[in-house]
N, C-alpha and C positions, 0 to 999 in steps of 0.2 A: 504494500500500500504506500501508497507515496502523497505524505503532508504540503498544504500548500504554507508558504511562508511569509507573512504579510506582517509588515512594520509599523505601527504608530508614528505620526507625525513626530513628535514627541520625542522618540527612540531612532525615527530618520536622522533627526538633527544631532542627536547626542553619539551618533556612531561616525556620523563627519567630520565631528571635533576631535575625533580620533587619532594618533600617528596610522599612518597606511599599513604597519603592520599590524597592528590590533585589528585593523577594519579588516583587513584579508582573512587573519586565522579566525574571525567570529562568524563573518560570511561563509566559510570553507566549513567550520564547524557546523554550521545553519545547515548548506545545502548537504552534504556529507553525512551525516548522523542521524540528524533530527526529522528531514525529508525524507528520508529513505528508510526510515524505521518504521516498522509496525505499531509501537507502541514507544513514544516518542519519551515518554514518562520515566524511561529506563535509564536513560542517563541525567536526569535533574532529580532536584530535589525540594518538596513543598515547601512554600513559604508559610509562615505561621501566623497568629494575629489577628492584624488588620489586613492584611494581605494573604488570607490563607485559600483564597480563591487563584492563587498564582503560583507559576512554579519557577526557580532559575537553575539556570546551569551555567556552570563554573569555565573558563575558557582563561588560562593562566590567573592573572592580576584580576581580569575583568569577570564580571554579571551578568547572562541578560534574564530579564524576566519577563514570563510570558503567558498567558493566559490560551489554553489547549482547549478548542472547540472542537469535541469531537462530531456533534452533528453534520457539519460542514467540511470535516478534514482539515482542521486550520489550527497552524500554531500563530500565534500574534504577538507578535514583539511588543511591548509594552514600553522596558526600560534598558538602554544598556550603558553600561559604568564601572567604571574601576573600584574595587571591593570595598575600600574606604566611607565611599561615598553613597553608594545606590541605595541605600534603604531608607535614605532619609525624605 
C-alpha cells in the first residue's frame, strides 16, 4: 500500500528554513519508509497530551509530526523541527 504525503502550510515553511541536508534526508525518509509502508505507525512514535492525536518520527537532530489519516491513505505533515524546539 502506498501513503500519500501531504504537508501543512505551516510545516512547508518550516522544512525551507532548513540546511539542504536536513530537507533531503527528511524528504528521503518521507518518500522511503513512510510511503511505502503498510502500516506507517511502525516507525514513529505517539505523541502524548495535548497532542496525543499525532505521531512523530525521529530523522537524526530533527521531528516531524504528523497526523495519519487512515480513511484516505494520508500521512500529513503537521510540524517539522529540530528536537529542541518542536513541541512547543
Amino acid at each position: 500500500m502506498t501513503w500519500k504525503i501531504e504537508f501543512d502550510d505551516r510545516a512547508r515553511k518550516e522544512l525551507r528554513k532548513l540546511d539542504r541536508t536536513a530537507q533531503s534526508n527528511i524528504l528521503h525518509y518521507l518518500r522511503t519508509k513512510i510511503a511505502t509502508e503498510d502500516n506507517p505507525r511502525r516507525f514513529g512514535d505517539p505523541l502524548r497530551k495535548n497532542l496525543s492525536a499525532f505521531w512523530k518520527y525521529r530523522i537524526g537532530a530533527y521531528r516531524i509530526i504528523c497526523d495519519i489519516q487512515e480513511d484516505v491513505v494520508t500521512v500529513r505533515v503537521i510540524r517539522v523541527g529540530h528536537r529542541k524546539n518542536i513541541y512547543e
